[in-house]
N, C-alpha and C positions, 0 to 999 in steps of 0.2 A: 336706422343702422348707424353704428359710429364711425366717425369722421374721420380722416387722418388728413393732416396738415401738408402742403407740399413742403420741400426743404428750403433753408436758407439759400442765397447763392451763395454764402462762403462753405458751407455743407458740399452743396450740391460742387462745388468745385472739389473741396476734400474727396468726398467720396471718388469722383473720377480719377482722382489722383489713386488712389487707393484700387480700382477695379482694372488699372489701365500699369499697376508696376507690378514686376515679376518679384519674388524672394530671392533674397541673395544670404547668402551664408559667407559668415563674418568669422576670423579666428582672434578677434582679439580679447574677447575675455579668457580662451584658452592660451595666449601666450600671456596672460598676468597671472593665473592659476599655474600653468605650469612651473613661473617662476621662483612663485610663493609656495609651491610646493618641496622644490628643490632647496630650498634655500631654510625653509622650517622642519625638518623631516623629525626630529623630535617634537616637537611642540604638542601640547594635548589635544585632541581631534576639538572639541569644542572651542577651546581656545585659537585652534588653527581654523576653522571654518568662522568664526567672527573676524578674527584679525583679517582674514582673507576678502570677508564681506565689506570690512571698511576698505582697504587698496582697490576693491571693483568700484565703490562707490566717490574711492578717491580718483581715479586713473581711467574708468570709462569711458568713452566719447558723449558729452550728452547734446543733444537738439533742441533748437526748439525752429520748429518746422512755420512757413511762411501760414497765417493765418488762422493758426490752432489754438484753441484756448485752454487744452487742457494740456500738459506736456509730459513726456515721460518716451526713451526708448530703451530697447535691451538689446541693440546692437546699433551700430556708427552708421547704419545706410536705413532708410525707411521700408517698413517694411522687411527687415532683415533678420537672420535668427544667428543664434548664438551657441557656442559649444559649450558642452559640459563634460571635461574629459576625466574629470577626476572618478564619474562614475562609472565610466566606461563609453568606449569611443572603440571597441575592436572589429565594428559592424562597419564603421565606416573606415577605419583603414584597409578590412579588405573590401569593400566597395571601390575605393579609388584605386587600388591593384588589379583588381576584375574589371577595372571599367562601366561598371554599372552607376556609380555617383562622377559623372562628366556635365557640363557646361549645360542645364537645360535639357539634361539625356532621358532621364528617369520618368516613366509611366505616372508614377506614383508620389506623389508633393513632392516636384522636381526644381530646384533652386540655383541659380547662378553661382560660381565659383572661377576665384580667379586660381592662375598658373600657380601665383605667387602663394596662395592661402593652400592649394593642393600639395604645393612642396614642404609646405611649413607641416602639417598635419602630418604627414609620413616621416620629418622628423623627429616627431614626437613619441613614436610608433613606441621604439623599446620601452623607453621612460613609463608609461601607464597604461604597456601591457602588463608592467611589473610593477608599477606601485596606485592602480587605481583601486578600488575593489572587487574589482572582477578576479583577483588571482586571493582575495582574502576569504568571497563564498566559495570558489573554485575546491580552497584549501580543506574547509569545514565540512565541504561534503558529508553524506552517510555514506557508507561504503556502500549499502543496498540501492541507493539510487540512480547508477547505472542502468540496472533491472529494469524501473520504469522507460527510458529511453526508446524510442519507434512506437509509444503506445500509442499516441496520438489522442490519446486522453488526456495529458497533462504535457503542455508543451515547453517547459523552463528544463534546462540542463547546470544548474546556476548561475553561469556568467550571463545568461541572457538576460538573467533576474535584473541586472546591474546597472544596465546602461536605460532602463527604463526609471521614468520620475516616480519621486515618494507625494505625490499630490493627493488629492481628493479628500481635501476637508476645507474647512472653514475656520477662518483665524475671528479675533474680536478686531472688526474693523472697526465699530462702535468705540472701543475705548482707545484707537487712535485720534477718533474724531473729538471724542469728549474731553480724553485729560492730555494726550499727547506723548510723545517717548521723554520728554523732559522732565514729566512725573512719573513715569515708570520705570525709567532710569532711576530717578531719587529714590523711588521705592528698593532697588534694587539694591543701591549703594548703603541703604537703612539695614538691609540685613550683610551687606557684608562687613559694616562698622560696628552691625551686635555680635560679628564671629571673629573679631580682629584681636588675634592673641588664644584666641579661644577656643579653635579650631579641633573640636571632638568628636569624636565617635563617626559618623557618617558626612559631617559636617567639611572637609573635603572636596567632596564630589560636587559638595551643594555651593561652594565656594568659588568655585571653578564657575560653575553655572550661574551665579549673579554675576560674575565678574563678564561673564559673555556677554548677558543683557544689557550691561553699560558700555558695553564696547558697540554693537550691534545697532542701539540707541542712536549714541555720537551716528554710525553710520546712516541709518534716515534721514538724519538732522543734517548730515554734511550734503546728502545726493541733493534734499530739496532747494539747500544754500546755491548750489552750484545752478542749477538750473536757473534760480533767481539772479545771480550773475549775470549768467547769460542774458537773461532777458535786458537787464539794461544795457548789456555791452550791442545787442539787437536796435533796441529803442534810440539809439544815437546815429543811427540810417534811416528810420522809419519813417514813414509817410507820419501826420501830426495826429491821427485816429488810430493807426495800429501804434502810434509812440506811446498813446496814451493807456492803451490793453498793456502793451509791453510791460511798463513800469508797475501799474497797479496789480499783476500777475506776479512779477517780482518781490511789491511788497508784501503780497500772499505766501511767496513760498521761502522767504526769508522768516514766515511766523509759523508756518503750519507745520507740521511734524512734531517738533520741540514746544508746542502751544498746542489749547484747544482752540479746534474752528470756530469761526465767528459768521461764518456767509454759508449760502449755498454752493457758493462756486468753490470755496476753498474744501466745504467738505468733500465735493467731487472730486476736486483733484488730490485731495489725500489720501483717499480712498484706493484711487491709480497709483500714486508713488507707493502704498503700501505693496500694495501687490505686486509694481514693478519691483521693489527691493527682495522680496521674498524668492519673485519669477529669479530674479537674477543669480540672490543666493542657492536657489537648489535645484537646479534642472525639473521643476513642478509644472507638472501637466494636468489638467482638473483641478488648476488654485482657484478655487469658488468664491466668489466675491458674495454671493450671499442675498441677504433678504436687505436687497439695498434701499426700495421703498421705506423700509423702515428705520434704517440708519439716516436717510437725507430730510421728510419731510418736516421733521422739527427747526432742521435749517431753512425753509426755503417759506413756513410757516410763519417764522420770524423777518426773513427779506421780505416777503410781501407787504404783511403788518407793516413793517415802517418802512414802504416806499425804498427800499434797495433794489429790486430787480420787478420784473412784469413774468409772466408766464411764458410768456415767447421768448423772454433772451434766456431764463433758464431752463427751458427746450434745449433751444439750439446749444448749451454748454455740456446737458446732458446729449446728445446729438455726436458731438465731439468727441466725449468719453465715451461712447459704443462704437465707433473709430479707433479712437485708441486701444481697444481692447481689440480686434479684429485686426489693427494693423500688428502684434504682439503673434509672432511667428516661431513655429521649434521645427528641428528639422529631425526626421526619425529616423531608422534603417527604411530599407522595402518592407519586409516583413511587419515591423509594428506599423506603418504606414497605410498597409493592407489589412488592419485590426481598426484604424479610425484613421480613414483617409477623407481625403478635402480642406486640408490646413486649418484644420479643427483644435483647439488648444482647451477648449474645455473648462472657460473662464467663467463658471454657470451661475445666473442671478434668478432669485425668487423671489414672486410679486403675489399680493394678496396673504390670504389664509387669516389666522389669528391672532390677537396679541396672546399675553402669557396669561392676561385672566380672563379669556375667553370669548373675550368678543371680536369682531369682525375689522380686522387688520387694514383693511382698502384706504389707503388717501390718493391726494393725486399724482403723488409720484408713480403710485400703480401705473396709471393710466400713460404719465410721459414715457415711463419703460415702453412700453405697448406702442407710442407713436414712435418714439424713435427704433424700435425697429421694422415697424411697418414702411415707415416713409424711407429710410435706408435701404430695404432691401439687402440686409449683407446677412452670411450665414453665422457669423459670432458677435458677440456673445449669445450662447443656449439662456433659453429663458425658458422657468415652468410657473404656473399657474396655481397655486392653492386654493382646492376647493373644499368650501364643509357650506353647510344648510344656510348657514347666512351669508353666502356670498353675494354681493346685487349684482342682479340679473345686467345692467349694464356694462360691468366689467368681466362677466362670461363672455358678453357677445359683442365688448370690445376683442379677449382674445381670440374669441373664436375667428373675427375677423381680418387679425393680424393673420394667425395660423395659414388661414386662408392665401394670404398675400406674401409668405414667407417662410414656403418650406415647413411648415409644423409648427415653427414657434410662436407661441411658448407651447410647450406639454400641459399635459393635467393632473396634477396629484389630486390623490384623495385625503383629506384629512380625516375621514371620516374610521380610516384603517390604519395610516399611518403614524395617527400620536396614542392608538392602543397598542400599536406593532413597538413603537421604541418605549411604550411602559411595561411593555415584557421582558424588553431589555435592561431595566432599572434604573429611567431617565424621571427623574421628578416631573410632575403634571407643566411645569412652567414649561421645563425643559423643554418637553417635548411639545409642548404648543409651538417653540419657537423653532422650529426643527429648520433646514432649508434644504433644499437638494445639491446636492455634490457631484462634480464630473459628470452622468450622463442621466442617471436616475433615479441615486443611490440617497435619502434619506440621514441625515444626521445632524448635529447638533450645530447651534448658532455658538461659535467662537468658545464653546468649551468640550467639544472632542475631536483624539487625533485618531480620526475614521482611517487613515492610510487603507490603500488598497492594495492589499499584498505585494507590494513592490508597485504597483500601479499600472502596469504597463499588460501585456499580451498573459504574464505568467499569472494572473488574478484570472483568466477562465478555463472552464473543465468543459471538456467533450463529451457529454453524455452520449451521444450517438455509438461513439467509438466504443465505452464503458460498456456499452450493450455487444457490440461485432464480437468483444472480446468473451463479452458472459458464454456466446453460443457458439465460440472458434477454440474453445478449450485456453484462453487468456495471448493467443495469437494474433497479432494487426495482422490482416490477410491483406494488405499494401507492404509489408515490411517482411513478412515471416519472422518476426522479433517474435520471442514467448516473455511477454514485456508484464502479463496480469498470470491471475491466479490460475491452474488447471482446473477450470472449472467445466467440462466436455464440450462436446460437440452437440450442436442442434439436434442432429439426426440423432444422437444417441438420447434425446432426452424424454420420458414417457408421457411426460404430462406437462402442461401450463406452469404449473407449480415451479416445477425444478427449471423454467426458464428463471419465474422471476427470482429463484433464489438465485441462481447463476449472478443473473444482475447485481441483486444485493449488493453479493459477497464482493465483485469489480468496485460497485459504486466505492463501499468501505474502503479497498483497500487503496483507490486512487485515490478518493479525498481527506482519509488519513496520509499520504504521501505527498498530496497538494500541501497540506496544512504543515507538515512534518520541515519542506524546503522554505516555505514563508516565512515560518518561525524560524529559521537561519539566517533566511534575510534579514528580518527586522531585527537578529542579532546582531549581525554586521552594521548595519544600517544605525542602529544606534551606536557602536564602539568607534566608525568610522563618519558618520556624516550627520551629528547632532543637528537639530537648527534652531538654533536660539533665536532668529528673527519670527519664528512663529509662536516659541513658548512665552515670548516676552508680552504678548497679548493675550495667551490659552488661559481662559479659565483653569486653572489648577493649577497653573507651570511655578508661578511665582510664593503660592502656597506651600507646595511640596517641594520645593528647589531642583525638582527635575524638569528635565529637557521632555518635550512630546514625544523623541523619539526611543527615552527610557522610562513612559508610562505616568509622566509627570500630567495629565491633563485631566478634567472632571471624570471623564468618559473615555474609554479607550475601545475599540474594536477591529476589525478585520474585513474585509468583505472577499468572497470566494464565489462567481458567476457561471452559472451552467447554461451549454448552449445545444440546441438542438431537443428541444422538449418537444415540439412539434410532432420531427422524425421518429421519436423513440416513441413518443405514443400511437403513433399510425403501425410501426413497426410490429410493436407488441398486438396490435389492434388486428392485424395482418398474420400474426403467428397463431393467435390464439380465433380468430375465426376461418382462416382455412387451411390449419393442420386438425387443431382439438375440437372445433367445435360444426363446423362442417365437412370436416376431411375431405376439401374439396383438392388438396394436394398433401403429399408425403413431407415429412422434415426433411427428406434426401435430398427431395426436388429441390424447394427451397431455397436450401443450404447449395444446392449445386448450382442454378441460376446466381444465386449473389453470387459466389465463386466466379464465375463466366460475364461477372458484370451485365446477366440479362442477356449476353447473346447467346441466341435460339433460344432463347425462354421467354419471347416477347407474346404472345397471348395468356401466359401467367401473369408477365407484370401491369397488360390491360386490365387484366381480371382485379388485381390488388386496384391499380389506380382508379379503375372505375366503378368497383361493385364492396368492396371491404370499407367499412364506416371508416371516417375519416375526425380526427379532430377538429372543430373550427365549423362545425354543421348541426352542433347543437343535441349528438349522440350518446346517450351516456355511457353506451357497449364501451366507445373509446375516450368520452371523455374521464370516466375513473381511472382510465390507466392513466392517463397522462397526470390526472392527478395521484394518483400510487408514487407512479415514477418517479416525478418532480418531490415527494414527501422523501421518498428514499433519501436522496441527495440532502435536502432541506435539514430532516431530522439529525444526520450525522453530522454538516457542517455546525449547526447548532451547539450537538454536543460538546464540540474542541473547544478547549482553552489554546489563544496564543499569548507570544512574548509580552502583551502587554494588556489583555484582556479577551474581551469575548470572539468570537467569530460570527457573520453574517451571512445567511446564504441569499445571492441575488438568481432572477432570470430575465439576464440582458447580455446583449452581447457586442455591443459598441459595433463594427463590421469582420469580427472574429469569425461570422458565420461562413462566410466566404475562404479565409485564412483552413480554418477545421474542417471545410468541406473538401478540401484539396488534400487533407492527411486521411479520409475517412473512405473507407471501401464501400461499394453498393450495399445498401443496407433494404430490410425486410420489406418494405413501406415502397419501392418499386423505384426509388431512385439509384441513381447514377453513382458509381465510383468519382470521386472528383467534384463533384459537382456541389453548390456551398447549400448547405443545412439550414433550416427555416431559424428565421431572424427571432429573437427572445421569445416572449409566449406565443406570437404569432403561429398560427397554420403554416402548413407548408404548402409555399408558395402554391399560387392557381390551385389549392385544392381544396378550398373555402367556396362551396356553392349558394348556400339558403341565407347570401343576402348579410350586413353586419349586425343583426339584431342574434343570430345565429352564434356569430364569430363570439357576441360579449358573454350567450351562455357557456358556452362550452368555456371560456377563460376564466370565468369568476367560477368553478369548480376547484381552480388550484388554491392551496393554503399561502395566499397572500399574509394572512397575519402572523406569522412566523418566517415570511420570507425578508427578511428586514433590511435587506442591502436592496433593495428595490427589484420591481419589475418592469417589463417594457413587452407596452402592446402598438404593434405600428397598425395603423389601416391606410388604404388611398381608396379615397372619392373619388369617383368622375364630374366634372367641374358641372355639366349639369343637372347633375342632381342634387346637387348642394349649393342654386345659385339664389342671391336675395336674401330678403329677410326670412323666408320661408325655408331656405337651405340651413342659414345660419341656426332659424327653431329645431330643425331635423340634427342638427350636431349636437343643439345643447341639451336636446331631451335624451338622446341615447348615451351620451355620458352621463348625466345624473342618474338614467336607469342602471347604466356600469356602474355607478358610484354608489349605488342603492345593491346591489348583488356584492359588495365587499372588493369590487375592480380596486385595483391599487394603483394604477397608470395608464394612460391612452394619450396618443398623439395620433395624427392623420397627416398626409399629402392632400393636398384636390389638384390632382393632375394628372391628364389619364396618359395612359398607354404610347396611345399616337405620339400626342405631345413629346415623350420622352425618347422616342425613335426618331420623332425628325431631330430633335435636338442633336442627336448624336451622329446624323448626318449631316448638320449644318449649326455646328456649334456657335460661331459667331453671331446666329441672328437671335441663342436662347444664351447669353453672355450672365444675364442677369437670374436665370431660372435657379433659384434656391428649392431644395428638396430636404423633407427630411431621412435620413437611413437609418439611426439606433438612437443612441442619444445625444445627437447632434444632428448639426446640419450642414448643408454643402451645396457650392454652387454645382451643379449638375455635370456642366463641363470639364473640371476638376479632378474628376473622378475618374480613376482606371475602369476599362472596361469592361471586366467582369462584375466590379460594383453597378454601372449603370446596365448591365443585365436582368443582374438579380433583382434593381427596381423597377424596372421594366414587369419582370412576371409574376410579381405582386398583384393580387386579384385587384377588378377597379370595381369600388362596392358602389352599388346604386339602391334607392332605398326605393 
């Protein structure tokens, strides 16, 4: 069984330091934006979001924290998060009017604030209610989109689109490490000296956008300067062993940005200040750091070979930077908060898989990922697993064993579906060998596409469940009495199977034609007003095409659009169609009139559904075709859509959206509760998975994963012993391979049963450390609002 190393004591102090401070929420990058916004109001948005990114990386507060070796913060206090008002901040000014965002008050990733940062924030209030972008997609509206409003099928009204991040891709961290922003600057400055005087035809726009990338540049180059400052301004107090880190960290980050790296250590932390610089330029949430095994070990290759470092100290440097990423805090509303709660930031790395001509990826940085988050224990950075036929069996049942020891991580991809799934989408064979996972589950390209996810944030998922209330309530939320979808009848009126699922259909189309129809306004806005040249300046294609990533400038362009409740809606249908049409074991009336009454006095109907009507997740194909019908419906039409900048993706995950849309979604067919949250991505619905997980992986690999190309997400929990040893650890890795041999596209597991997670939540203090997985992230268990630690709770514990 593999080994995990205990930690350093300068670790094992970090980390306590880290497990033991609260979040604090900082306004000071909101009063340098604010200022440079008042103060530039013509300026062109690109030219205005560069200029702006250099004064953050001028003016900042930067750290370098007692006994860290990697350094980088995105706000003045450790552990702190930072505002983004320019994209919208109208959640939190009425939050501190309502009193719901106070001192430590909030359920939900609750963060310290002073008096003084609460008054400043509400002075800001007019200012970008009226000049952030929330008043510019506000403006754009379709006039029809009201109409949707209370469907609870599609939850964005515009402005909410707003104040959510444009993250969820992958920049080229590789060619910061290899050529540096000092040649990619030069590169850039080369085409604006071949357009100087000569400025034609489209040539303009593309003028504009080299001139960012050398301003953008200068700013990496200035943040890393400053930090090396620091360090020796540190180093002249220091004990004569941290004087001598101090200085040598200095003269690292006085070279790296503006230079290629030369160490392992310096590629680590270039790596972090990329990402910091980006974190800081765009309010990004799911900035994926990528297939970082493969960006570092040619560096550390080389430190070995010639006696520069041992295996142990660059541990502990890689140690430090899984730290640093984990201490990298955002602060959300409630609402997005309750869609991916547990101060989850969605910083996601990918280990193993392939190189691009086919062979077997694993070196040993694979394996350091793997221990440093085993031996840490902290729930970020997400980490997945690339699996295809060559993977050695060692580094399966090194993750498996991490997994074990932390909440789920890493996940499991399959390569084996996923680099066919992105060559349907017109990724060259390289391409897609090189693919890496994005934010939670989502498949996409290494440093040459801008994957954006529909705005990113809550408005990127679709209520299936709801889609369906409305097919058989004549297009009525029966929580709202909004006629929010199409008149497509009532249950009771309807004669056959058939005219249900057209009903459906005709919902699906029209809400994910209407999902797709708001995004592409987004990403209208989104590129006229919040360009980011600190991403296109590395994007495969940006520098090519002289466009920005967020006007289609990148190799690859796509969308992703996530449906939730696949579960429900196949049990639902599964429940209609065997005891109105096929046993008329009850009337459509009845039915229709129980959900109405939310089940009350109709509770030996809804025993009868929960315990006698096939259930998805049991290995049935009565329900598991529907569930795969269902889920094709969605699939097929997102597919179809062209957006702003290319293709669209349909995924089925749902980050902890399930919870959020179960609370908009009225008792549906399938015997559940009005209110009550919807089964997590392809998973069954909750506790109603009986025949064991061999059962759960038939019934999932029914759905068309290889058209699902924005990913899928299948959660299971163990009970710890039946999965204990090397014998437990056999039983995981064989029934993912079998998953991965049926066309599964993703699986992750918990091993934590039930009990565990009930005391926990009566005596949180003694389970401090319990990380857990919930969608596509992790979290320490405490963390978590209590409806989340519910809904993990009655997740079936599968024993084998």
């Amino acid at each position: 069984m593999f080994e995990f190393q205990p930690l350093t004591p300068r670790v094992s102090r970090m980390r306590e330091r880290y497990r033991t401070t609260f979040p604090t929420l900082s306004t000071e990058r909101a009063r340098i934006v604010t200022e440079y916004y008042k103060e530039h109001v013509a300026e062109p948005s690109i030219l205005k979001r560069a200029n702006l990114l250099y004064k953050l990386c001028q003016e900042m507060t930067v750290l370098v924290e007692e006994e860290e070796l990697i350094v980088g913060n995105i706000a003045p206090t450790y552990r702190g998060s930072s505002l983004w008002p320019e994209y919208g901040i109208n959640w939190l000014f009425d939050e501190l009017k309502d009193g719901t965002f106070e001192n430590r008050a909030r359920d939900e990733e609750s963060h310290e604030i002073s008096q003084e940062d609460k008054e400043y924030i509400l002075s800001i209030e007019d200012f970008w209610r009226k000049n952030g972008i929330s008043p510019r997609m506000t403006a754009i509206m379709p006039d029809g989109l009201p109409k949707t409003f209370g469907s609870g099928v599609i939850s964005f009204q515009g402005e909410n689109m707003c104040s959510n991040p444009t993250g969820h891709f992958n920049a080229n961290y590789d060619k910061v490490l290899t050529k540096g922003f000092g040649a990619i600057k030069k590169e850039a400055q080369e085409h604006l000296d071949a357009m100087e005087g000569r400025v034609f035809g489209d040539k303009a726009k593309k003028y504009t956008f080299y001139k960012a990338i050398t301003i953008v540049c200068d700013a990496a180059i200035l943040l890393s300067k400053r930090y090396a400052q620091l360090c020796r301004e540190k180093a002249q107090t220091a004990s004569e062993v941290r004087k001598a880190e101090l200085l040598k960290m200095a003269e690292s980050l006085d070279h790296i940005m503006e230079n290629p790296c030369r160490t392992f250590h310096e590629a680590v932390q270039a790596v972090f200040l990329y990402q910091l610089v980006m974190a800081i330029d765009g309010n990004m949430h799911g900035l994926t750091i990528g297939r970082l095994d493969q960006y570092l070990w040619k560096f550390l290759d080389k430190d070995l070979k010639e006696n520069r470092t041992t295996m142990e100290q660059a541990q502990e440097v890689l140690d430090c930077f899984f730290l640093k990423i984990a201490d990298c805090c955002k602060v959300w509303s409630v609402a997005s908060a309750r869609n991916s709660g547990g101060y989850t930031s969605g910083q996601h790395m990918t280990l193993g898989g392939q190189t691009k001509d086919g062979k077997d990826a694993t070196n040993p940085v694979s394996y350091m990922m793997l221990q440093s988050a085993a031996r840490l224990v902290i729930h970020d950075p997400p980490l997945s697993l690339r699996v295809h036929k060559g993977t050695p069996d060692e580094l399966f049942e090194a993750a498996i064993e991490c997994a074990k020891r932390v909440g789920g991580i890493p996940t499991m991809q399959n390569d084996e579906i996923i680099i066919p799934a992105l060559l349907k989408k017109g990724f060259s064979l390289e391409d897609a060998r090189n693919y890496c996972i994005i934010g939670c589950v989502e498949p996409a390209g290494t440093g040459c596409e801008w994957s954006a996810c529909g705005g990113s944030g809550k408005e990127s998922y679709w209520n299936m469940a709801n889609a369906l209330m409305l097919a058989i309530n004549n297009g009525i939320n029966p929580l709202t009495g909004v006629q929010a979808g199409l008149p497509t009848g009532y249950l009771y009126e309807m004669k056959s199977f058939e005219e249900v699922k057209e009903a459906f259909v005709k919902q699906t189309n029209y809400f994910v034609d209407w999902h797709i129809t708001m995004t592409n306004f987004y990403e209208l806005v989104a590129a006229e007003n919040m360009p980011i040249p600190i991403a296109s300046a590395t994007m495969d294609g940006c520098m090519e095409s002289g466009l920005d990533v967020t006007w289609g400038g990148a190799k690859y362009n796509s969308t992703g659009v996530s449906a939730i409740g696949c579960g429900n809606v196949a049990d639902s249908l599964s429940a209609i169609k065997y005891l109105i049409f096929d046993k008329k074991e009850c009337t459509a009336r009845e039915l229709y009139d129980a959900m109405m009454a939310n089940w009350e006095g109709y509770e030996p109907l809804r025993q009868k559904i929960l315990n006698e009507v096939p259930r998805y997740g049991n290995a049935d194909s009565y329900v598991d075709e529907l569930a795969r019908w269902a889920t094709s419906v969605f699939i097929d039409r997102v597919n179809a859509a062209t957006g702003f900048r290319g293709s669209y993706r349909p995924g089925l995950y749902p980050v902890s959206a399930h919870i959020a849309f179960g609370k908009a979604t009225a008792a549906t067919p399938d015997g559940r509760l009005a209110h009550t949250p919807l089964a997590d991505g392809i998973s069954p619905v909750q506790s109603m998975d009986k025949n064991g997980p061999t059962a759960v992986l038939r019934s999932v690999s029914v759905l068309d994963t290889l058209n699902c190309g924005n990913g899928t997400l299948l959660n299971m929990k163990f009970h710890p012993k039946s999965v204990e040893g090397v014998e437990g650890n056999n039983k995981i890795k064989d029934l993912v391979k079998t998953f991965f041999s049926m066309d599964g596209m993703h699986i992750q597991f918990n091993v934590v049963s039930s009990d565990t997670l009930r005391a926990a939540q009566k005596n949180p203090e003694e389970y401090r450390d319990l990380v857990i997985r919930i969608a596509g992230f992790s979290a320490y268990f405490i963390e978590l609002y209590k409806e989340l630690q519910d809904d993990l709770i009655r997740r079936t514990d599968q024993v084998f």
